[in-house]
C-alpha positions in Angstrom: 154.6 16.3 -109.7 158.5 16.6 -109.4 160.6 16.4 -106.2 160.9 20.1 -106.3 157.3 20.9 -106.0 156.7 17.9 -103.4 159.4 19.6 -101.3 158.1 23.0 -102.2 154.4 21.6 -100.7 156.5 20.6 -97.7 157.7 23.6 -97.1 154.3 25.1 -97.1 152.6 22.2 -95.0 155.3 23.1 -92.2 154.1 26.7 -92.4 150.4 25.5 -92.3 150.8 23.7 -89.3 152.4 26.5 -87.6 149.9 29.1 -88.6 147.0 26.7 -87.8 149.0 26.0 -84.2 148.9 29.9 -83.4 145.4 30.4 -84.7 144.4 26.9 -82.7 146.4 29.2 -79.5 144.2 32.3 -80.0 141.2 31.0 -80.3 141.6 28.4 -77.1 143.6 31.3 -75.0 142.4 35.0 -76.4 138.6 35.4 -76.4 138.3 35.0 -72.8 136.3 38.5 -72.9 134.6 38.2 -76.1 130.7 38.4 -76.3 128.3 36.7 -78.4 128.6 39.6 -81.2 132.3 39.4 -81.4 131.7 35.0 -81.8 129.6 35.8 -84.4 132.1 37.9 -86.5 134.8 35.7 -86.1 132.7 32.8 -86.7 131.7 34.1 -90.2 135.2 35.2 -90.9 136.5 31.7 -90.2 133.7 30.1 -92.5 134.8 31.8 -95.4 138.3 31.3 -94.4 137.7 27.3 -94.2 135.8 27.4 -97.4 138.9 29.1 -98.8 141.2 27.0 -97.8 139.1 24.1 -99.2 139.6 25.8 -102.4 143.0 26.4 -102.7 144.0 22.7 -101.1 141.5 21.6 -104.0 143.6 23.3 -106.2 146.9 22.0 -104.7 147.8 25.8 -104.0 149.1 25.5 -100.3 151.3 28.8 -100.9 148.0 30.8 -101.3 146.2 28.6 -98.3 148.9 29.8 -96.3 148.7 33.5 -97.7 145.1 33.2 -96.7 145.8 32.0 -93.2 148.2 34.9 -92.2 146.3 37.0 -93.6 143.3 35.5 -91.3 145.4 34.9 -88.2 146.3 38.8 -88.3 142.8 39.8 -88.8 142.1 38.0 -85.7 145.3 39.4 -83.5 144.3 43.1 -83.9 140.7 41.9 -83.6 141.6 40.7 -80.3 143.4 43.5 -79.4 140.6 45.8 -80.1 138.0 44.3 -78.6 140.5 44.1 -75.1 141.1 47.1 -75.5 137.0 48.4 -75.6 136.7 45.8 -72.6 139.0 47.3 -70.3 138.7 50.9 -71.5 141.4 51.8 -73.0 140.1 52.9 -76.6 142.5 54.9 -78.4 
């Protein structure tokens, strides 16, 4: 491994810890209103999510770890912001 991929991993790690801060942030502060069904989905989504990210680390691929988490992270915003939307009624 050369310095340029050690600081390219770097790079990457910082990202990580930032996507896993605002996923931690959701997860804690956004499903306030969420029922057991809505758990459920977003438990099995997160399973496969951790078993990717097992993967890819595995792999030392943090760049697609990180793909995988935005990609997760923005399943789950506009998750959220349909299910808040069916709670309070306001369905499009």
């Amino acid at each position: 491994m050369s310095y340029e991929d050690l600081e390219k991993w770097k790079e990457q790690d910082d990202e990580i810890k930032i996507l896993t801060k605002n996923l931690h942030h959701l997860v804690e502060e956004c499903l306030n209103n969420m029922g057991v069904e809505e758990y459920e989905v977003i438990q099995e989504r997160m399973k496969i999510l951790i078993e990717q990210g097992m993967f890819w680390i595995k792999e030392n691929n943090s760049k697609r770890f990180a793909y995988d988490l935005r990609q997760f992270t923005s399943w789950l915003c506009d998750f959220i912001g349909d299910k808040e939307r069916e709670f309070w009624g306001e369905e499009e």
